[in-house]
C-alpha positions as CSV (number, residue, x, y, z in Angstrom):
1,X,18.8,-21.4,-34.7
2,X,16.2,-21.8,-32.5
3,X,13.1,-20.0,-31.2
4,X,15.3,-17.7,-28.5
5,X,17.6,-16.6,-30.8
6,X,15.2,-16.0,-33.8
7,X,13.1,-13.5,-30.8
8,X,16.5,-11.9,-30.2
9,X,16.8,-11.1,-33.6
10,X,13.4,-9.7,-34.1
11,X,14.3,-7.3,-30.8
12,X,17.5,-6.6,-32.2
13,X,16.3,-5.6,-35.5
14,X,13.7,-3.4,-34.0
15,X,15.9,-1.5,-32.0
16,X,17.9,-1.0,-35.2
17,X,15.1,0.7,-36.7
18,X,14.7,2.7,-33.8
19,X,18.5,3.6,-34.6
20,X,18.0,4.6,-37.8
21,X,15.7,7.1,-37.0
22,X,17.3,9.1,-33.8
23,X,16.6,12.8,-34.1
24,X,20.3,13.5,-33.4
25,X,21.5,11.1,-36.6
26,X,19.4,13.1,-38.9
27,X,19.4,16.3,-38.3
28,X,23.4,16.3,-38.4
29,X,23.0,15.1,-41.9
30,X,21.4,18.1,-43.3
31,X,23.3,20.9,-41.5
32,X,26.6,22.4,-42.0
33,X,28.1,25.6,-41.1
34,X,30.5,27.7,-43.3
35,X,31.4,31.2,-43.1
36,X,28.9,33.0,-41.0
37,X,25.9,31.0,-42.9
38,X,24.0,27.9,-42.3
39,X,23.6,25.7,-45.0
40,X,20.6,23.6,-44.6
41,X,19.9,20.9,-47.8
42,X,21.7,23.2,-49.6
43,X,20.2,26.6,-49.0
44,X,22.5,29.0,-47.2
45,X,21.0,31.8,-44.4
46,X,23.1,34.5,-43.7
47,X,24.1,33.8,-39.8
48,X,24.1,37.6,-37.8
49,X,23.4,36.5,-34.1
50,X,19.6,36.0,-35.4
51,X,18.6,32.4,-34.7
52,X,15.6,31.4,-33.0
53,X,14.4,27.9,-32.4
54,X,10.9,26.2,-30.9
55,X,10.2,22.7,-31.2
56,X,7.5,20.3,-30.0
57,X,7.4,17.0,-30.2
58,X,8.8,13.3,-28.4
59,X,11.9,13.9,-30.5
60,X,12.9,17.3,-30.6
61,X,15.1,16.6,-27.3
62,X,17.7,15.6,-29.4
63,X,17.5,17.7,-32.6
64,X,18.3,20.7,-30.1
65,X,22.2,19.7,-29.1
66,X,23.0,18.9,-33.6
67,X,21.3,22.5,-34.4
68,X,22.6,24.8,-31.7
69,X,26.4,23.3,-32.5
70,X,25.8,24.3,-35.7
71,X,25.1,27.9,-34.7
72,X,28.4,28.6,-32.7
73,X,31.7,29.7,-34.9
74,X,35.2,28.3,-34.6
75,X,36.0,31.2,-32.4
76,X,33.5,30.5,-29.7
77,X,30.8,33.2,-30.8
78,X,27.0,31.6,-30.5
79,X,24.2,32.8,-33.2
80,X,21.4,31.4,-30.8
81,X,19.3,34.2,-29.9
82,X,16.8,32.4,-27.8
83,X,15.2,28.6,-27.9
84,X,12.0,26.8,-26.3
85,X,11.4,23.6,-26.3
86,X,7.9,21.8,-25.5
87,X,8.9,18.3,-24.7
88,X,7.3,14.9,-23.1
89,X,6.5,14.7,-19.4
90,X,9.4,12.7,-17.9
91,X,11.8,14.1,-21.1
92,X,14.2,16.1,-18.8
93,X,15.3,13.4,-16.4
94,X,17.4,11.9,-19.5
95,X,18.6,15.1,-20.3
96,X,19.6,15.9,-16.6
97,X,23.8,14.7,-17.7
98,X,23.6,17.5,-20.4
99,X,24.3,21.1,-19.8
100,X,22.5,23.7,-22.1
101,X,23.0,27.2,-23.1
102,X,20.8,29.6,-20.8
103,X,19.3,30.3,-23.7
104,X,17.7,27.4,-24.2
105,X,14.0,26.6,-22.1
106,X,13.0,23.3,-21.8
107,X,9.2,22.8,-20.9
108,X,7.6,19.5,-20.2
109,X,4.3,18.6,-20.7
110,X,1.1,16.4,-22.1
111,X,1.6,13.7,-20.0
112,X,0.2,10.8,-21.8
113,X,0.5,12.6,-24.8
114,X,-2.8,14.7,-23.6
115,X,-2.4,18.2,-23.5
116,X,-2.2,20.0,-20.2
117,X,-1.7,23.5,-18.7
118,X,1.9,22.8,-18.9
119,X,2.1,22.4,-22.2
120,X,-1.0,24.8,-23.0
121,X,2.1,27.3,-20.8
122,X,4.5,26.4,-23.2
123,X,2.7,27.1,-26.5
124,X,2.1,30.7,-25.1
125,X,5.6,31.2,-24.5
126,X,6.4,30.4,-28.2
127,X,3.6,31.7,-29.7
128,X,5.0,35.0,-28.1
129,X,8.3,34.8,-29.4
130,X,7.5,33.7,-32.9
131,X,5.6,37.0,-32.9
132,X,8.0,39.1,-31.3
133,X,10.5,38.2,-35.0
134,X,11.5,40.1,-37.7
135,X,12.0,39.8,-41.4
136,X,16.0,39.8,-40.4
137,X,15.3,37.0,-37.9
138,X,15.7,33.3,-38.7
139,X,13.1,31.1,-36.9
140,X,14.3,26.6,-36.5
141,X,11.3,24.9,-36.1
142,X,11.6,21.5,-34.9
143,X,8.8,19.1,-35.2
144,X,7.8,15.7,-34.7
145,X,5.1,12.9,-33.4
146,X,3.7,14.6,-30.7
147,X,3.6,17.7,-31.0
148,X,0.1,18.0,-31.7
149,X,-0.4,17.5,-28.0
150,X,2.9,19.2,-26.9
151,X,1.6,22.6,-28.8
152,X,-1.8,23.1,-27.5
153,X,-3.6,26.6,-28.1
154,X,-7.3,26.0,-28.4
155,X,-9.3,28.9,-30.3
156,X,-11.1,31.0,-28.1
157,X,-13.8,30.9,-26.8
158,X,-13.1,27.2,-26.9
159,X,-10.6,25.6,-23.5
160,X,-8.4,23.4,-23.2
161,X,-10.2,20.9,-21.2
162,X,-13.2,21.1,-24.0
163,X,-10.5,20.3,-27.0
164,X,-9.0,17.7,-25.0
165,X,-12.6,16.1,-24.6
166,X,-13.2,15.8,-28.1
167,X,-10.1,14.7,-29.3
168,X,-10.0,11.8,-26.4
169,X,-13.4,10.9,-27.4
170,X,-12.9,10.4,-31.0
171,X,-9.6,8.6,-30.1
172,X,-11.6,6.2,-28.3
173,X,-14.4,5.6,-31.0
174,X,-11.4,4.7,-33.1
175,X,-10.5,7.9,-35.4
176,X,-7.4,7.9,-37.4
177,X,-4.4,10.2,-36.7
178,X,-5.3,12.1,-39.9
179,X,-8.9,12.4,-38.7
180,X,-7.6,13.8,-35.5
181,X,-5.8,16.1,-36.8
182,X,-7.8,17.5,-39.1
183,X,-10.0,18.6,-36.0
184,X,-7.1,19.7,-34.0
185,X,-6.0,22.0,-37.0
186,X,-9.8,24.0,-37.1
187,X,-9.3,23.9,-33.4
188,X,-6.3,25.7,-33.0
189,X,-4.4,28.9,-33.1
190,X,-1.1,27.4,-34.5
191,X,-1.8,24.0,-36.1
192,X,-3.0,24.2,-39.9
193,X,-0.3,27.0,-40.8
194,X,-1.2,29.4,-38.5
195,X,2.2,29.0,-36.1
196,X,3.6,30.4,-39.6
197,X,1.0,33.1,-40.2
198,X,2.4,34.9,-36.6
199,X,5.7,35.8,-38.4
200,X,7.4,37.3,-41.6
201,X,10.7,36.0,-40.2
202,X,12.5,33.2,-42.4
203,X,11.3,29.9,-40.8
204,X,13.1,26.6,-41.6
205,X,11.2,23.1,-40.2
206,X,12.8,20.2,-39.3
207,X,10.3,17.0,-39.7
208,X,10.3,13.6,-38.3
209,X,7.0,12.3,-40.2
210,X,4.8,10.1,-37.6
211,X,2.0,9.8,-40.4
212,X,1.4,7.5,-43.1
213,X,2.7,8.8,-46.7
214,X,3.9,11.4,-44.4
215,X,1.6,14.3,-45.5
216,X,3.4,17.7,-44.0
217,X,0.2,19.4,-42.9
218,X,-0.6,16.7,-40.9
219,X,2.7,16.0,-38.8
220,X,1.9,17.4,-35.4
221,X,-1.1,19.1,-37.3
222,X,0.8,21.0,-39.6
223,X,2.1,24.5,-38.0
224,X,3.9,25.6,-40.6
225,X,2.0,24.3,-43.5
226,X,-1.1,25.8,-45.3
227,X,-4.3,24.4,-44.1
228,X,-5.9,22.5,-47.1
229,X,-8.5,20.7,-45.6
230,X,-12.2,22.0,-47.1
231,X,-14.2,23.8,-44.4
232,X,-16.1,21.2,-43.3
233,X,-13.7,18.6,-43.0
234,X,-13.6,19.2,-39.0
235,X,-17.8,18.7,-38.6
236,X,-17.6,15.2,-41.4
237,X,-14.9,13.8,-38.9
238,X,-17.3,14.7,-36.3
239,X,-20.4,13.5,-37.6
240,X,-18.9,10.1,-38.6
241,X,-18.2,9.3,-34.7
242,X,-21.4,10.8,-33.3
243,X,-19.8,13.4,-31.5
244,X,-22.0,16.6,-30.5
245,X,-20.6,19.7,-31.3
246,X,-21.1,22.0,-27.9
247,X,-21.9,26.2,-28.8
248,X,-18.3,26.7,-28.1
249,X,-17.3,24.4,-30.7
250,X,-19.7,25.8,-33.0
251,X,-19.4,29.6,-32.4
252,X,-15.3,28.4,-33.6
253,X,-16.0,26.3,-36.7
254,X,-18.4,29.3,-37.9
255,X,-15.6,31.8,-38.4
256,X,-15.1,32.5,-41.9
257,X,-11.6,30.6,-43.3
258,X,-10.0,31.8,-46.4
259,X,-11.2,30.3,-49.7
260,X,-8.3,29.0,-50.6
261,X,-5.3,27.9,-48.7
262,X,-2.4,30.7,-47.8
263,X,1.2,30.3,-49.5
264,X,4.2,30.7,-47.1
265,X,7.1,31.8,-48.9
266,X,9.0,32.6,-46.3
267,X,8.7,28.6,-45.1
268,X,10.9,26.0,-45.6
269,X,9.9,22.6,-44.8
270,X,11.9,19.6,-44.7
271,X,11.4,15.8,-43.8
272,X,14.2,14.7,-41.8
273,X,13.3,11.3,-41.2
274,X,9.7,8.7,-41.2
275,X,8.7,5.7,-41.7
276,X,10.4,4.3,-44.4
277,X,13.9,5.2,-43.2
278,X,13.2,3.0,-39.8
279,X,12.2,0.1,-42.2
280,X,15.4,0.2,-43.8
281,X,17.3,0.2,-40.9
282,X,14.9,-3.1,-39.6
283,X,15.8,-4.4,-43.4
284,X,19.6,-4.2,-42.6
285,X,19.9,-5.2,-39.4
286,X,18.2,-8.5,-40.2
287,X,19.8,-9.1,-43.2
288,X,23.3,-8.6,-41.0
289,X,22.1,-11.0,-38.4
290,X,21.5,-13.8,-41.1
291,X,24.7,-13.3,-42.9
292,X,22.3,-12.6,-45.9
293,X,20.9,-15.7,-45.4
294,X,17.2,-14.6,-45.0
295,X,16.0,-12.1,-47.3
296,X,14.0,-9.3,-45.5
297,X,11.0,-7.6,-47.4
298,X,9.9,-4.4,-46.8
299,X,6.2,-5.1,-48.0
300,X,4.5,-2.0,-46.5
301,X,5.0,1.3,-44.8
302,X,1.1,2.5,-44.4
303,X,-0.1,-0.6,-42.4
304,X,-3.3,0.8,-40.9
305,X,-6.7,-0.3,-39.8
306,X,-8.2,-1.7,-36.4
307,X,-5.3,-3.5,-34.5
308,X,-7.0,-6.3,-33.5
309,X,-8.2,-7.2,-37.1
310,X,-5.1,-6.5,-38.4
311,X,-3.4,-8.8,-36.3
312,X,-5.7,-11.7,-36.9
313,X,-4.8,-10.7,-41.0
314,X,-1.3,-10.9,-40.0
315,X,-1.5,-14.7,-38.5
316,X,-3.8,-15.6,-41.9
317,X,-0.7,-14.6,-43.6
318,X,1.5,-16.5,-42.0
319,X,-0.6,-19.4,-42.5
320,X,-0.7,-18.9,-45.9
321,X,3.1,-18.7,-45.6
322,X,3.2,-21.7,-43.4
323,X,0.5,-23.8,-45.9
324,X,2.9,-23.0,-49.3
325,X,6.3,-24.0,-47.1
326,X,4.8,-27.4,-46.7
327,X,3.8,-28.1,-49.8
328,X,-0.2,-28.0,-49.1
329,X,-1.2,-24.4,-50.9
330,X,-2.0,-23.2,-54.2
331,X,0.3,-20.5,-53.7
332,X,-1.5,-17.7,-56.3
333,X,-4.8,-18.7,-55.3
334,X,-4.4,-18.6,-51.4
335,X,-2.3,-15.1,-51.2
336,X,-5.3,-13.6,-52.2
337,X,-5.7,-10.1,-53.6
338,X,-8.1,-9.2,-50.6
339,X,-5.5,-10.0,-47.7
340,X,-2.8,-8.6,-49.6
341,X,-5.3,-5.3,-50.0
342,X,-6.0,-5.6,-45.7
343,X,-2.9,-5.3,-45.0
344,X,-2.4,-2.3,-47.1
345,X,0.2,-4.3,-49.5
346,X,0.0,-3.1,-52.9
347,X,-0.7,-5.6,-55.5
348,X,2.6,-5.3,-57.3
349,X,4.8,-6.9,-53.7
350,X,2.9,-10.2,-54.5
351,X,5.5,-11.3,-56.7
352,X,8.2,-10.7,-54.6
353,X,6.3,-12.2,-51.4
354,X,5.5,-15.3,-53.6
355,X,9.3,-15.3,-54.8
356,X,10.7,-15.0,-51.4
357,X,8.4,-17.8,-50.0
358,X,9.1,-20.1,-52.8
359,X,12.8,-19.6,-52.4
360,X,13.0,-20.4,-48.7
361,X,11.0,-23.4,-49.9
362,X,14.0,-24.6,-52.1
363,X,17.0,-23.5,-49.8
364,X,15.9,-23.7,-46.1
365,X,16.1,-19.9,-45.5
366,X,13.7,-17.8,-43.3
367,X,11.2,-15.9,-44.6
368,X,10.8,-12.4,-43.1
369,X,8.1,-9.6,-44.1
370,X,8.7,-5.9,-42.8
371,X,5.5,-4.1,-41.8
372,X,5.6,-0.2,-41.1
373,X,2.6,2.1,-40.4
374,X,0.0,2.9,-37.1
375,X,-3.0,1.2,-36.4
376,X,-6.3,2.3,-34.0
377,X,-8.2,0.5,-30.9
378,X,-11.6,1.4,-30.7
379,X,-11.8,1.0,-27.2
380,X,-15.1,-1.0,-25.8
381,X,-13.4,-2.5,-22.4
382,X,-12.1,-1.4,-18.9
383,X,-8.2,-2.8,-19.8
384,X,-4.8,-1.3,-20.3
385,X,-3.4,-2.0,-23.3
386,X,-2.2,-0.6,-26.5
387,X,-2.7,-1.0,-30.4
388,X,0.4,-2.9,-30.8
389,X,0.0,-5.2,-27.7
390,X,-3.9,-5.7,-28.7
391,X,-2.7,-6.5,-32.4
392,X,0.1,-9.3,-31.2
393,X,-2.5,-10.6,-28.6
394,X,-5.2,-11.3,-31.5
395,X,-2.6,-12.8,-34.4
396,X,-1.2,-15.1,-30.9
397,X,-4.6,-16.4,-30.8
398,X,-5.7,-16.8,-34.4
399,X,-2.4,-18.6,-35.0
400,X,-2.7,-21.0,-32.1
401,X,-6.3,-22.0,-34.1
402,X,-5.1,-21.9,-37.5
403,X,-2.0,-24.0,-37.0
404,X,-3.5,-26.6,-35.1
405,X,-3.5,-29.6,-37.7
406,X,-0.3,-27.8,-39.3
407,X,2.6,-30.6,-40.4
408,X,4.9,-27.2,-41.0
409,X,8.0,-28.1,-39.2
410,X,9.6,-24.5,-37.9
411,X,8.7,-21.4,-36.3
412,X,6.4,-18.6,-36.3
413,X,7.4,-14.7,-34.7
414,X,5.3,-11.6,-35.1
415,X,7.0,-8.2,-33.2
416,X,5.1,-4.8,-33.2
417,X,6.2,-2.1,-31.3
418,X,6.1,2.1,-31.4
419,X,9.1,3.6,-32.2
420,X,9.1,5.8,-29.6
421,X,8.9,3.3,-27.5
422,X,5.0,4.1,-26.0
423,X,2.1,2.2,-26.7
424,X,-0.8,3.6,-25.0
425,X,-0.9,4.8,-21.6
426,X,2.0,2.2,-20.5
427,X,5.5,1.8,-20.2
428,X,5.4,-0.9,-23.0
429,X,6.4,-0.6,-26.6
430,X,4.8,-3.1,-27.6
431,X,5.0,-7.4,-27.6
432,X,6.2,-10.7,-29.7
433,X,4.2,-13.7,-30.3
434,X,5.1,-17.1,-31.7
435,X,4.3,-20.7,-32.5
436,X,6.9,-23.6,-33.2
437,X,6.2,-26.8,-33.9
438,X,8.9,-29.9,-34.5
439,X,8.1,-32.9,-35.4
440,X,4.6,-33.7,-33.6
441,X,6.0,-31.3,-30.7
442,X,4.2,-27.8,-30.9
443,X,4.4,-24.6,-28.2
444,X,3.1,-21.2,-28.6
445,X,2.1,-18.7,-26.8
446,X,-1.3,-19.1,-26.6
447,X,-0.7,-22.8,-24.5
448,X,1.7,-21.1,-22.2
449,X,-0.8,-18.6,-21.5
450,X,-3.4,-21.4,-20.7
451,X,-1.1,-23.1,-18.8
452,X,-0.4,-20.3,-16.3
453,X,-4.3,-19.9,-16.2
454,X,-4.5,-17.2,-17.9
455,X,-7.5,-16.5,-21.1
456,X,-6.0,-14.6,-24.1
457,X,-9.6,-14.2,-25.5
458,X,-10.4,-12.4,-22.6
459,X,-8.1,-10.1,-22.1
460,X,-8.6,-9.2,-26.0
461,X,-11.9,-8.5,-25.4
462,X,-11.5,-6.3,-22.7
463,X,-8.9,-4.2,-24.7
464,X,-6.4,-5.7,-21.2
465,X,-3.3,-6.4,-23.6
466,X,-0.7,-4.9,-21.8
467,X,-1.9,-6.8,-18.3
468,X,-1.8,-9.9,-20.6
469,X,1.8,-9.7,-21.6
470,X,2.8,-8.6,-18.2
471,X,1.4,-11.7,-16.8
472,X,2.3,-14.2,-18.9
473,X,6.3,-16.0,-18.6
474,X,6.7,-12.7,-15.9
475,X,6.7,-10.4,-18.9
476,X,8.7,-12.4,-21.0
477,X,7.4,-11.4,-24.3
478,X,6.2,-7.3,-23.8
479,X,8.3,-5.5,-25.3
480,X,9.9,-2.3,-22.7
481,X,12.5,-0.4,-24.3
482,X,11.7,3.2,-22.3
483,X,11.8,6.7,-24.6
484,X,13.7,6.1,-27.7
485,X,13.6,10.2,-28.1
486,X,12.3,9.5,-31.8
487,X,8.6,8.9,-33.9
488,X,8.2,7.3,-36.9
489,X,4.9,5.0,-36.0
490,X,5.0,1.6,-35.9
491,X,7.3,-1.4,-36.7
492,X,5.9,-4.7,-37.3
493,X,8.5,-7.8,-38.1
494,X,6.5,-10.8,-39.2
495,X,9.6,-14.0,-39.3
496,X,8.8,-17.6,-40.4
497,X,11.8,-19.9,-40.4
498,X,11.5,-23.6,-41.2
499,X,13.3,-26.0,-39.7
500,X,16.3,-27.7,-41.8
């Protein structure tokens, strides 16, 4: 097999995961009708022409078609009262071949996943009708990655544009998704629960997790979840990126919150799909592709940390991989607790890593580690780029330095890509790098780019990733796979397969 193919099977398996994990796939599996009542994971709600939905989110789009089908008998009779649906700028035009109930609104907005007055429009709208229910009503909330931005409603007396300013500068100084929502939630008239608070009508939300351990009252900040953060959680997060709080900001974090965090009993919320599930469905497909032949290991779903570092981890463990394949590595001794801890593999996989390497030793076969999580880009220069793009970039060029005096006969692929198929402000999902090497005859990456004149170190440094891989081979190696109409983070495939 040889370096083409082994790419093609790294794209392949990506897209798999991305198929796993399609809104439409997942919310069919928990829904059923029967007898004038919806059965959702097992609990039945009396259906009486009293179902409501809003959703926000990249993936909502296709949990609408799934629910609403749900909601119509066998005689034709529909139990949808009314629906709105904050979605993605550029969302509708792949909806455009399917035809909708009038009583469903689509709205678009947050272009770039920033909130906008569109979308700030949209959260009015279903602010107003989650108010306007009853205790007899039956409110479908559907919710994923997203939807932070696609549900904007910043607490008076604070604006839009002044919420949007801090959450975009604490993005860009590096702050994790949790961080930033923890913010959004104090900032907020319907993150942190209080979407919930506005009703006594039955509420049922349907989740596709975007966060690491997939914590519910941090997807799209939690609407429907009780706040738990302490009070001042929102001025830590702050104070730990040097951002000034303006007398708008503080006149908001000085209201009084409850003591301790409201119960929601009339809430039901459920976890569709996340992580995990999209690394199964990577697992599989690679699995298929080698006839079983290569071994696939999930090793973990919570990768996190600065992408570039990461990245440069990533090629150290590859070289470590690399170093015990050809016989020139203590094997205990070189996977070392402390790269094993960087990227965020628990202690108790290094058996199985060790076990997987040592029996592609023996037999021949690949060796292939599945990574799952989101990483950050504290951004210092002018570029375009993205975390995953910036985190191929820098393991390209620390593996083109570390496997220099290699004698490793075989290849070396990392893919990482967002699942919904967005990675930063560009059209790309993210990028694959590689290094091969047979006999005394080695290519990577990093020499093509030099030979088309082009200095990955730079581009690196001025955070210019996604210029980089659109550059180099004519774009050969980004990874473009448009709206995948899903959000489970990040999928990183990290494949070394020695030649036989």
């Amino acid at each position: 097999m040889n370096l083409h193919e082994n790419v093609s099977r790294m794209r392949n398996a990506f897209l798999a995961g991305i198929d796993s994990v399609l809104p439409h796939k997942l919310v069919r599996g928990c829904l059923k009708q029967d007898n004038n009542r919806l059965i959702i994971n097992g609990n039945e709600y009396p259906l009486q022409k009293n179902v409501y939905i809003v959703g926000f989110g990249k993936a909502v789009g296709g949990m609408v078609d799934p629910v609403v089908s749900r909601l119509v008998t066998p005689d034709s009779v529909s139990h949808l009262r009314r629906a709105i649906i904050s979605v993605p700028f550029g969302s509708l035009q792949d909806m455009n071949s399917t035809i909708h109930p009038p009583e469903i609104e689509f709205l678009e907005g947050a272009k770039d996943n920033i909130p906008d007055e569109a979308a700030f429009t949209s959260a009015k709208k279903i602010v107003s009708l989650v108010e306007s229910l009853d205790e007899d009503d039956l409110l479908l909330v559907l919710i994923s990655g997203g939807g932070s931005a696609l549900l904007p409603y910043p607490l008076p007396p604070l604006t839009l544009q002044e919420k949007t300013n801090i959450i975009k500068s604490l993005s860009r100084a590096g702050a994790s998704i949790t961080e930033l929502n923890t913010v959004r939630k104090s900032l907020s008239r319907t993150k942190g629960g209080k979407l919930a608070e506005l009703t006594r009508a039955k509420i049922v939300s349907f989740i596709l997790s975007d966060i690491i351990n997939s914590p519910l009252d941090m997807i799209a900040s939690g609407p429907t979840v009780p706040n738990r953060d302490p009070p001042d959680a929102t001025l830590k997060v702050l104070d730990k990126y040097g951002i000034m709080a303006t007398e708008q900001l503080k006149s908001v974090l000085q209201r009084k919150a409850p003591t301790q965090p409201q119960m929601y009993p009339h809430v039901t919320n459920l976890i569709i799909g996340n992580n995990e599930t999209a690394l199964l469905g990577v697992k599989a497909s690679i699995s298929n592709q080698t006839n079983n032949e290569c071994r696939p290991v999930i090793v973990s779903s919570s990768l996190q940390g600065e992408a570039s570092v990461i990245g440069e981890r990533m090629a150290d463990l590859a070289t470590v991989i690399v170093n015990i394949l050809s016989c020139n590595s203590n094997d205990e001794k070189d996977l070392s607790d402390s790269l094993l801890e960087d990227l965020c593999i628990n202690t108790d996989k290094k058996s199985i890593i060790l076990d997987t390497i040592n029996t592609s030793r023996e037999s021949g076969r690949g060796v292939c580690l599945i990574f799952g999580g989101e990483t950050t880009v504290t951004v210092t220069g002018t570029g375009k780029g993205g975390r995953n793009q910036e985190m191929v970039l820098a393991a390209s060029i620390k593996l083109n330095e570390r496997l220099q005096e290699s004698c490793f006969c075989g290849e070396v692929m990392l893919l990482s890509g967002g699942t919904d198929g967005i990675d930063g402000p560009n059209d790309a999902a993210g990028a694959v790098t590689f290094w091969s090497q047979q006999h005394t005859h080695t290519i990577s990456q990093v020499q093509e780019a030099q030979s088309e004149g082009l200095q990955p170190e730079a581009f690196l440094s001025d955070n210019d990733s996604y210029t980089y891989f659109s550059q180099l081979a004519s774009g050969r190696d980004i990874l473009k796979v448009g709206h995948t109409g899903t959000n489970v983070m990040d999928l990183q495939i990290l494949f070394i397969t020695p030649h036989k």
